[in-house]
C-alpha positions, 0 to 999 in steps of 0.5 A: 175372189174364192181363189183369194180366201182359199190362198188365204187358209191355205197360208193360215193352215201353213203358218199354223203348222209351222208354229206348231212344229216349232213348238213341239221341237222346241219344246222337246229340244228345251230351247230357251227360246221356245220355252221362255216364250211359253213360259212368259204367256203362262205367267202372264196370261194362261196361269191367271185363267187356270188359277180360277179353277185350279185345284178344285174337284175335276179340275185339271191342274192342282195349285202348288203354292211355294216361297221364292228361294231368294225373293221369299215371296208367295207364289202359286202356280197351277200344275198337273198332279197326280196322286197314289196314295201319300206321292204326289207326282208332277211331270216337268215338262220344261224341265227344273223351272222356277217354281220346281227350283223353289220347292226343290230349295224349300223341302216343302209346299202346300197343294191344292189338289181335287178340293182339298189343301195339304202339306207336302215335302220330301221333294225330290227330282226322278226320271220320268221312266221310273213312274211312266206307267202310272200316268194315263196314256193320253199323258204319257203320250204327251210327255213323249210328245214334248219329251219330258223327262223329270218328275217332281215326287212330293210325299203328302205330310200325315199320310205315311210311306207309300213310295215302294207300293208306287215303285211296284206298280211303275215296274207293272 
């Protein structure tokens, strides 16, 4: 019986290793296979639980909300942001999705990030090399981890420039 539940875990502890190796090569490689898949269970099932707490103080994720670039619909969706100032940076992890194509198409959104809801525009796609160092490590270990290479830089409306002051401390 023991030797039974013991072939059990092993085969358990394998298949999950497995799934895990083929998520992170998938989603380092951008298969659409792998990413449609994850993209899919966010939409469907991960984006409404992190969209209870999205966007409110000490929350991980922010709420981008953006209009379809065809549909013209609202949509919103939670993503990781990170603030410097009047530059909003967001890390692509499945490179130019749906959501990063509408704002792209936009020129603006609004964010809800730390409590607080504001215009943003000037969208604009950089490499992920360019502002690495900013991010904390445990991130920046993660985007090596998926191989992210984009970032979606967003300026916050009535906050004035503040993009040499971030390059400066990129280059640090």
């Amino acid at each position: 019986m023991f030797g039974v539940v013991l072939g059990l875990i092993e085969a358990l502890a394998l298949g999950v290793a497995a799934i895990s190796l083929i998520f992170v090569l998938g989603m380092r490689t951008k298969s659409p296979i792998v990413q449609g898949g994850i993209i899919w269970l966010g939409k469907h099932a991960f984006n409404k639980v992190q969209l209870k707490t999205a966007g409110t103080p000490g929350a991980y994720a922010a709420v981008i909300r953006h209009r379809g670039r065809v549909s013209g619909e609202a949509y919103e969706t939670p993503v990781g942001a990170f603030a410097m100032g009047a530059t909003i940076l967001i890390a692509l992890p499945y490179g130019r999705s749906q959501w990063s194509r509408n704002v792209l198409a936009s020129g603006s959104a609004t964010l809800v990030f730390e409590g607080e809801t504001f215009q943003v525009d000037s969208p604009e796609l950089i490499p992920l090399s360019t502002v690495e160092t900013v991010f904390a490590p445990r991130e920046q270990r993660m985007h090596r981890i998926f191989g992210v290479t984009d970032v979606l830089r967003l300026r916050r409306v009535g906050l004035g420039e503040d993009r040499p002051a971030l390059e400066v401390a990129a280059a640090a």
